[in-house]
C-alpha positions in Angstrom: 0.0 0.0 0.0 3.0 2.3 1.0 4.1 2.0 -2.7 0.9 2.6 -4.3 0.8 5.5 -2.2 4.3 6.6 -2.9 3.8 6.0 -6.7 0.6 8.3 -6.8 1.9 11.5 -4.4 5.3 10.9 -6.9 3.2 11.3 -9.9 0.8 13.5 -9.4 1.7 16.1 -11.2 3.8 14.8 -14.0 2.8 16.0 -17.4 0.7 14.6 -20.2 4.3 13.0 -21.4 4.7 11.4 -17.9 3.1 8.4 -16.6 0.5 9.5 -14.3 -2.2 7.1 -12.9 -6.2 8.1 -13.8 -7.2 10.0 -10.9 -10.3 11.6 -10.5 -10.9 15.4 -9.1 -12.0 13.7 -5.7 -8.7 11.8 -5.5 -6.7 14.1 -6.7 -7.8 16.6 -3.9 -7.3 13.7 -1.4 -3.9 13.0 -2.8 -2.8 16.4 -2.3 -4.0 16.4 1.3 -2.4 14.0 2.0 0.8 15.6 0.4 0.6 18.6 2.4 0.0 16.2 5.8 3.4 14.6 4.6 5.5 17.5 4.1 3.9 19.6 7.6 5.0 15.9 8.8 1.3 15.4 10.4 -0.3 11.8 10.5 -3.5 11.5 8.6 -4.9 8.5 9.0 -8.2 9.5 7.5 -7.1 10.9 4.1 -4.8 8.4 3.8 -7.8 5.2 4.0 -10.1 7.7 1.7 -7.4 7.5 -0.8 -6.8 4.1 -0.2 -10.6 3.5 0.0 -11.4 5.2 -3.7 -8.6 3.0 -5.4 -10.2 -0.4 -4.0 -13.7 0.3 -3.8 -16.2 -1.1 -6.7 -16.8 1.9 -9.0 -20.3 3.5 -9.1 -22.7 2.2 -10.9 -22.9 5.4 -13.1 -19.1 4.8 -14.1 -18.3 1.8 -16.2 -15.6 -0.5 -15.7 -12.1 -0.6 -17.6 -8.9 -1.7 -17.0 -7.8 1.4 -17.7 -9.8 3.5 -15.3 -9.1 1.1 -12.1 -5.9 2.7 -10.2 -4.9 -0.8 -8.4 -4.6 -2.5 -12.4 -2.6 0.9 -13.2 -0.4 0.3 -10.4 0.1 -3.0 -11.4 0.9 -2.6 -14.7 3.7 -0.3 -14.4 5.6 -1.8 -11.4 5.3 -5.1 -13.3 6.6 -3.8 -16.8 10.2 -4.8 -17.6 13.0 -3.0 -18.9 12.2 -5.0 -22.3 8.9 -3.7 -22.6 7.2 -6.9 -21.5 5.7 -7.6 -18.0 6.8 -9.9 -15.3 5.5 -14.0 -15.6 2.2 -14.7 -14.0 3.7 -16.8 -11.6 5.8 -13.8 -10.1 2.3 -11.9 -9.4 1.0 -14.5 -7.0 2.4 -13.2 -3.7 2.0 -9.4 -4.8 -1.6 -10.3 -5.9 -2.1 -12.0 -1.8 -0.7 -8.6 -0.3 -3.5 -6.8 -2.3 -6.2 -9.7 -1.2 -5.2 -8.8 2.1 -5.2 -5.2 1.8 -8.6 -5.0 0.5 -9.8 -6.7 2.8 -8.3 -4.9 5.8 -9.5 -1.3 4.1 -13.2 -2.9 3.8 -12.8 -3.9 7.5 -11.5 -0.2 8.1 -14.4 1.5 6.3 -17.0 -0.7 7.9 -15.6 0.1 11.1 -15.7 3.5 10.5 -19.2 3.8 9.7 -20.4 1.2 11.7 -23.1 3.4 13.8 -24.6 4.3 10.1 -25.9 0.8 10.0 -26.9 0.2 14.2 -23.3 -0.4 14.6 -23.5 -3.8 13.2 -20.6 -5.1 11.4 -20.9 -8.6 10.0 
């Protein structure tokens, strides 16, 4: 998560020539919160899940699908693009794939969590 993190605050603002991933307005306002909570050196657990939170969540209804719209695929795409111009074996992906199994899970848990009283604080 650190990287994907990392990756997006890097490339924020790089230019139509630089790879930059497919934010939206609302990320990229979260994204620079969290930038400026960074450099004042201020923890921001919140922004930080929000942002985290818009990359793994379903997208709305009213927004199709693509591969080339989902931040996470993105992500994946260019840390797993080789020097050659072709991406790492399959088989290389499997652990990487867990970690992000595992990190969905854990920021669903976190959002439920958070909003648990929305819903008479029932979390199943």
């Amino acid at each position: 998560m650190v990287d994907l993190l990392a990756f997006t605050l890097r490339t924020l603002d790089n230019s139509e020539e630089e790879y930059r991933l497919p934010l939206d307005d609302t990320q990229v306002g979260l994204a620079r919160i969290l930038l400026e909570a960074l450099v004042q050196k201020e923890k921001d657990i919140e922004t930080m899940h929000k942002l985290l939170y818009t990359f793994l969540a379903p997208p709305p209804d009213d927004q199709p699908f693509t591969k080339w719209n989902d931040i996470l695929l993105c992500f994946l795409a260019v840390i797993n693009l080789r020097e050659d111009g072709t991406f790492a074996p399959a088989g290389d992906l499997t652990a990487e794939l867990s970690r992000w199994e595992y990190n969905m899970r854990g920021t669903g848990l976190y959002e439920a969590v958070t909003h648990a009283e929305e819903f008479g604080n029932v979390v199943t």
